[in-house]
N, C-alpha and C positions, 0 to 999 in steps of 0.2 A: 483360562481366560486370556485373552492377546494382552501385550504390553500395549500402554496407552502412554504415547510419547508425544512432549510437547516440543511443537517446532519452535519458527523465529514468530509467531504469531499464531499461536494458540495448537489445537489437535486437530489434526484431520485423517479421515481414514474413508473406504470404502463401506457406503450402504450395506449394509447386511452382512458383511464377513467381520469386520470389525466395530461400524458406527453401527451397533446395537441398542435398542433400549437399556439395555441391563447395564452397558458402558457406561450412557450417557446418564444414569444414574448415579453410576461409582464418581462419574467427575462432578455432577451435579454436587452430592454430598461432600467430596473433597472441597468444592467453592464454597457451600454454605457453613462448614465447618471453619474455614479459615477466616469468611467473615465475621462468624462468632467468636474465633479466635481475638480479632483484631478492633473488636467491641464495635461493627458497624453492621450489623446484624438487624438493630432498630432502625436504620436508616434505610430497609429495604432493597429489591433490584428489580433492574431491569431486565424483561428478558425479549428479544427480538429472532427475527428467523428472515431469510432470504428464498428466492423461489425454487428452491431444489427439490426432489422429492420427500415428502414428507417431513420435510421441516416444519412446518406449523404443527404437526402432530409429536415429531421433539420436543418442542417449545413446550407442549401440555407436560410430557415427563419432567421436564427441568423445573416447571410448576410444582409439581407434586413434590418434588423431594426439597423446593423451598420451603415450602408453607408449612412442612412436616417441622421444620425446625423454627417455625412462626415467625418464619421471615414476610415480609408485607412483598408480596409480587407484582408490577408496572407490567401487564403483560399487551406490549404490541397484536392492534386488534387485524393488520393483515401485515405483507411483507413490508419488509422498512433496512433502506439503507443501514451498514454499520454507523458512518458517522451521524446520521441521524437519531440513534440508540444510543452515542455518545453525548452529545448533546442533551438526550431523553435524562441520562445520570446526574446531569447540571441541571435543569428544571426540576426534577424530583427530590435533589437533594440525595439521590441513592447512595448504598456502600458501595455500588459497582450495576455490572450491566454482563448478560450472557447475550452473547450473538451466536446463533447458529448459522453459519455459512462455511464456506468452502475457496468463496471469492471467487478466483480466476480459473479456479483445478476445474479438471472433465468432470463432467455431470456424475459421475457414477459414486462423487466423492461429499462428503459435510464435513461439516469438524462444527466445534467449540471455541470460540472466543471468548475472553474473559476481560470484560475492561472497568478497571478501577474505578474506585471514587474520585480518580482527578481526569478520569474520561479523556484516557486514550489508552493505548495499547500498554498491557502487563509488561513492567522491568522483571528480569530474573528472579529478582526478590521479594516480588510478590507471586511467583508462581512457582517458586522452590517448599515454599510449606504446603500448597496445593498438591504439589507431585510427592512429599514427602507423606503427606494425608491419605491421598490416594491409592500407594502403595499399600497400606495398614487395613481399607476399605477391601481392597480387592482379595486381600490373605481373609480377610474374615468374611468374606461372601454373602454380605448383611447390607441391605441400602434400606432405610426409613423413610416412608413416603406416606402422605394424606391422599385421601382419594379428591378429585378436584371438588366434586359436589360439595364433600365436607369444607376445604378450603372455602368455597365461595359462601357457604352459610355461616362458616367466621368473618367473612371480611376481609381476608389475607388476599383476594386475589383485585385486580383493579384493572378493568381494559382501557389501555389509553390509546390515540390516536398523536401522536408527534408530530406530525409533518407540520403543523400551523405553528407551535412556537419553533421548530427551524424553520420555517420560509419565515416568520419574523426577524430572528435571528440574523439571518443571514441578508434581509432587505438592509439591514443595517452597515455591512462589509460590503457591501458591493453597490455603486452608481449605476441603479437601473435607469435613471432618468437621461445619463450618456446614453444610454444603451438605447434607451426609447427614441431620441432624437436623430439617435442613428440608423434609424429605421433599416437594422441587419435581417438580412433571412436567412436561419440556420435550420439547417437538419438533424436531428437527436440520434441517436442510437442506444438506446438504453443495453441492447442483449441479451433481449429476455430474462434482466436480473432484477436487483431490486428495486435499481434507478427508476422500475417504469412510472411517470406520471409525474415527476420531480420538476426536471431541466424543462418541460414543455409549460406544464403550468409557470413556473418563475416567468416563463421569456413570454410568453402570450397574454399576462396576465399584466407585462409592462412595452406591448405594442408590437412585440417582435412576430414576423412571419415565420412559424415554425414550420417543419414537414417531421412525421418522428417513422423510424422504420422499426422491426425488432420490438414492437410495445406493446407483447403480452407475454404472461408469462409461458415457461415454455420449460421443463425440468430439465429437458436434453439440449436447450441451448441453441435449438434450430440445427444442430451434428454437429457443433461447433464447440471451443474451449469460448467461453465468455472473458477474454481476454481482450481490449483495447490497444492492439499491436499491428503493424501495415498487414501484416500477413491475413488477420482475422477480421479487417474494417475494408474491407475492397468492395464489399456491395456498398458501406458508407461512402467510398470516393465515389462508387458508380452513379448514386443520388444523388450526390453533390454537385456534381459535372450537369447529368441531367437537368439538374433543377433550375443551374447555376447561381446556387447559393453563394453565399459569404463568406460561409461555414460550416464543417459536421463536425459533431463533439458525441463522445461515445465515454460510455461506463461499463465496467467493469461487473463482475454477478453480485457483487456487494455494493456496489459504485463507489469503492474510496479508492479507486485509479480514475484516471481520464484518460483518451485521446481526442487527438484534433486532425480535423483533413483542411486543405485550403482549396481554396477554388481548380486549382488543378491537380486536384484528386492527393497533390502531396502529405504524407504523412509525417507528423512534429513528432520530434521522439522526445522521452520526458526530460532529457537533458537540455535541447534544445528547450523545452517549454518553460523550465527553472530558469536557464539565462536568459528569457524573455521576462519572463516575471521578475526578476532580480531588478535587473535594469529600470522595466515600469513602474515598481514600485516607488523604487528610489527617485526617478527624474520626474516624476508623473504626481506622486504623491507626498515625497518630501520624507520617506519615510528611511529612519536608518539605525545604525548598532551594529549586530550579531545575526549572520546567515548560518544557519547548521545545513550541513551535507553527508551523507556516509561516505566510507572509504571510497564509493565506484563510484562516485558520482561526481559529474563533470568540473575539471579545475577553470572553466571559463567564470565561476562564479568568485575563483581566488582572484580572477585577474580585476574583477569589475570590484569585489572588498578593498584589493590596495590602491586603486585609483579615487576611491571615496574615503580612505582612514577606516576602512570596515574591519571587524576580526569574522573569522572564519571557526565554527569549530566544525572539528572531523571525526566522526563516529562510526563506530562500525556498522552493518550491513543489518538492517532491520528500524522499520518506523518506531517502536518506541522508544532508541536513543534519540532519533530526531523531537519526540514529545517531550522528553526529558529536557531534553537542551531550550526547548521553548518556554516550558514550564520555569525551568532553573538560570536560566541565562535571558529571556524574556527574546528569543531571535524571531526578526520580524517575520523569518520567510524559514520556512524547512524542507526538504527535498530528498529523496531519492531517484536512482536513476531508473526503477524499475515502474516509475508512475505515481508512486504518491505527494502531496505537497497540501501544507496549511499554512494561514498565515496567521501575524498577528492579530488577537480579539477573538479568534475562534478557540475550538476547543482541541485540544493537542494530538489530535486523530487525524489521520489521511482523509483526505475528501475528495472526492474526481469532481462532483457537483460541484461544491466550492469552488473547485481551478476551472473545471469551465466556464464558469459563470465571470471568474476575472480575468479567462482568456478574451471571452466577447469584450469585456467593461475596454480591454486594456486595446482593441480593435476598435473599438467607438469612438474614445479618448483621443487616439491619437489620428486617429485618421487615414493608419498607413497598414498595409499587407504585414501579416506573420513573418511573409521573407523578405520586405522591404526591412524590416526590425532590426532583424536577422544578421542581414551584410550588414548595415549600419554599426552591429556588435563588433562583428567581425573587422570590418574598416576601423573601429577604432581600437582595439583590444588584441588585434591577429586572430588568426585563424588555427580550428581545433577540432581536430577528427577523431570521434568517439566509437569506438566498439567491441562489444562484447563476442567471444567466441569462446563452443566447450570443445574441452578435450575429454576424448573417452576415453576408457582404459576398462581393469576388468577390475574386482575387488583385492584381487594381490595383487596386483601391479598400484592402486590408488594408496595402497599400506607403504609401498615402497616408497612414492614419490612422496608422502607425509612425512615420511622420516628423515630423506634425505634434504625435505627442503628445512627440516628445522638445521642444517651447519649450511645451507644455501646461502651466500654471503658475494653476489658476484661484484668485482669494482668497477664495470663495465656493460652495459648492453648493445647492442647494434651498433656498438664503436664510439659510444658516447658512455663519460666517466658519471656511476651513480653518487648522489650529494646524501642522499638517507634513503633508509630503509624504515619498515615499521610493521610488527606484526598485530595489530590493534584487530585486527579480522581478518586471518590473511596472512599473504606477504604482500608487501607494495613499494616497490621502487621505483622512488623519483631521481632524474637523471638531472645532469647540469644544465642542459635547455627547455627544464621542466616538461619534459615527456614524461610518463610515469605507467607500470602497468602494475597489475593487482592481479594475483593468482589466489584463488580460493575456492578449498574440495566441498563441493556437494555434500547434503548432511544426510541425504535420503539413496544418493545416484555413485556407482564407479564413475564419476564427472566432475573434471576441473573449469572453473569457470574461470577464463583468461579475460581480463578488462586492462583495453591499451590506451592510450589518448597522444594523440599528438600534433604536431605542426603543420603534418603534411601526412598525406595519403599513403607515400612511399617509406617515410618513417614508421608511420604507426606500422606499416606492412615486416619494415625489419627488427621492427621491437616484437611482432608476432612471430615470428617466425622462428627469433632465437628465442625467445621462450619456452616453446611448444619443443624444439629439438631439445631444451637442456631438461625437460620435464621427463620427452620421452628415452633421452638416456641415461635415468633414473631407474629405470625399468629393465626385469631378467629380459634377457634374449630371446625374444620370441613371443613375449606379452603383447598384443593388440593396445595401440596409442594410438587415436585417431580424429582429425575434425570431424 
């Protein structure tokens, strides 16, 4: 039987070689066995599924092996967002919530998500007795399960339909009635995920001109990665232009990412879309404390915290440190640079719907362009060029450069003197003019993920540069190290 290894957000594997019935069993009973563990087994779950294939007919297995252990099952009666499934956990009262999705990965992919009783993404230590369960399940080749029919003639199983307490929910966080005055015409993009029928109802439902592209489901994604990145939203610029909308907002295959296009077809990266929200929140709503950020994500948000008396925490690389930090630290706003963000009064899960919905608010509100915002940041705070680039290598060559980066200690980079280092995910070094870059190996890929930020165009260009050289002379003579 394959190892079932859990990433920075749950397990994912390919349809039929690995995401098996039989699998999705063994993890099934590792989750219900840990909620019996942790005495919230009475409290029931949630189980939801996204448009992949055959994900609603997962969901039925993940059914079976709950109810076997007379756990009460919320089971999602079609596809449903993850944050929405999280939310589902706060209505129910549940011990937690299974999401079947895959998110953003190629179609050929599913996995298993597991989100708590405090409805957001699994910390380590809630899914270290899961993996530790797991293993014992898989040696003894035994999974206990009810057949559904019997489940439903006890009562254990319950269809519910969520979407109406979140669009309640969420009428509440967000000023539809700017938004309705501002009579905007936006273009959706769901990507044939789960988004579909979410973003259109809200904004139609409070006067806006929608057009939605991508809004059926589709297992294969239209040949596409269901990812909200410039590279995979180009038919969304192309509508947008055409239409000449206000704006297109796209989701993710689970929709807890977002993207944004602006009227001319420009695409908002999520770092960019954090220091918009940062600033709106704060000057717009009055609203302030504690911003949580991961290691890679954008220092524009340190600079707009010490101009307000704000604190900053800094976490590593995955959304449920950012839930953490909101849950524990109450931070109004959370962010990664890979696309996700919630805010405060939500629930501590990534949401792409949520941030589209206060990208519009926060365009209605003020009156002014994404990139009128934008410079306005920039004018008053300086200016900050972000980007990410991978380094390839082969799998002895990625062993090499692991080990040598742990005595990596430089006092210097592209000629400017480093003030700290920190290996909290990572290495990441911050220089004396607050330049900083982040080096950190791939947990799946021979791939170093290099994240630089800086002043200027031609810096971040020599901060890249001497990186990448001292990485790949790290490496035997002759190993392949490549952008």
């Amino acid at each position: 039987m394959a190892e079932i290894t859990f990433g920075t957000d749950g397990w994912r594997a390919i349809i039929a070689e690995d995401f098996t019935f039989d699998n999705v069993r063994c993890v099934s009973q590792a989750i219900a066995t840990h909620l019996r563990d942790e005495g919230l087994a009475d409290r029931g779950i949630v189980i939801g599924y996204d448009t992949r294939f055959l994900a609603e007919k997962f969901a039925l297995v993940v059914a079976e092996v709950m109810t076997r252990y007379n756990i009460q099952v919320y089971l999602c009666k079609t596809h449903t967002p993850t944050p929405v499934v999280a939310h589902a956990v706060t209505v129910h009262n549940a011990g937690g919530a299974v999401m079947l999705t895959a998110s953003h990965n190629p179609a050929e992919y599913l996995g298993i998500k597991f989100i708590p009783a405090y409805a957001g993404p699994a910390l380590p230590a809630d899914i270290a007795p899961i993996v530790a369960c797991l293993v014992d399940i898989q040696k003894s080749g035994t999974v206990d399960r009810y057949s559904l029919t019997h489940a439903w003639e006890k009562g254990l199983v319950e269809t519910i339909e969520p979407m109406e307490e979140y669009v309640n929910h969420v009428e509440k966080l967000i000023d539809f009635s700017a938004i309705k005055k501002s009579g905007i015409n936006v273009v959706v993009d769901p990507m044939y995920g789960a988004g579909i029928g979410y973003l259109d109802e809200f904004l139609t439902k409070h006067g806006c001109k929608v057009e939605t592209i991508n809004n059926k489901r589709d297992p294969l994604f239209g040949g596409a990665l269901p990812e909200p990145t410039a590279h995979h939203l180009k038919a969304l610029a192309e509508k947008v232009k055409e239409t000449k909308a206000d704006i297109g907002v796209a989701l993710d295959g689970d929709a807890d990412r977002l993207g944004v296009i602006d009227p001319s077809g420009r695409y908002y990266s999520p770092n960019e879309i954090l220091t918009l929200f940062m600033e709106y929140l704060i000057e717009s709503r009055g609203w302030e404390g504690t911003v949580a950020r991961t290691v890679a994500t954008t220092h524009m948000l340190d600079r707009i915290a010490d101009h307000h008396g704000f604190s900053i925490v800094e976490t590593p690389v995955g959304f449920k440190y950012i839930g953490q930090a909101m849950r524990e630290q109450d931070a109004f706003l959370g962010g990664e640079e890979s696309g996700g963000v919630s805010i405060r009064g939500h629930v501590p899960e990534k949401d792409g719907i949520l941030g589209c919905l206060l990208f519009i608010e926060m365009l209605a509100k003020t009156g002014k362009t994404a990139a009128q915002l934008l410079k306005e940041i920039s004018d008053n705070y300086g200016p900050l060029y972000s980007e990410r680039i991978d380094l390839r290598t082969t799998e002895e060559a990625k062993k090499d450069i692991i080990n040598n980066m742990e005595s990596w200690e430089p006092k210097e980079l592209a000629g400017t003197p480093v003030v700290s280092q920190s290996r909290v995910d990572g290495l990441k070094i911050v220089l004396e003019n607050g330049n900083w870059c982040l080096v950190r190996a791939s947990g799946t890929e021979p791939v170093f993920r290099i994240y630089v930020e800086a002043d200027s165009e031609e810096e971040k260009k020599k901060i890249q540069q001497h990186v990448k050289q001292t990485l790949c002379s790290q490496t035997k003579e002759g190993e392949p190290c490549t952008i």
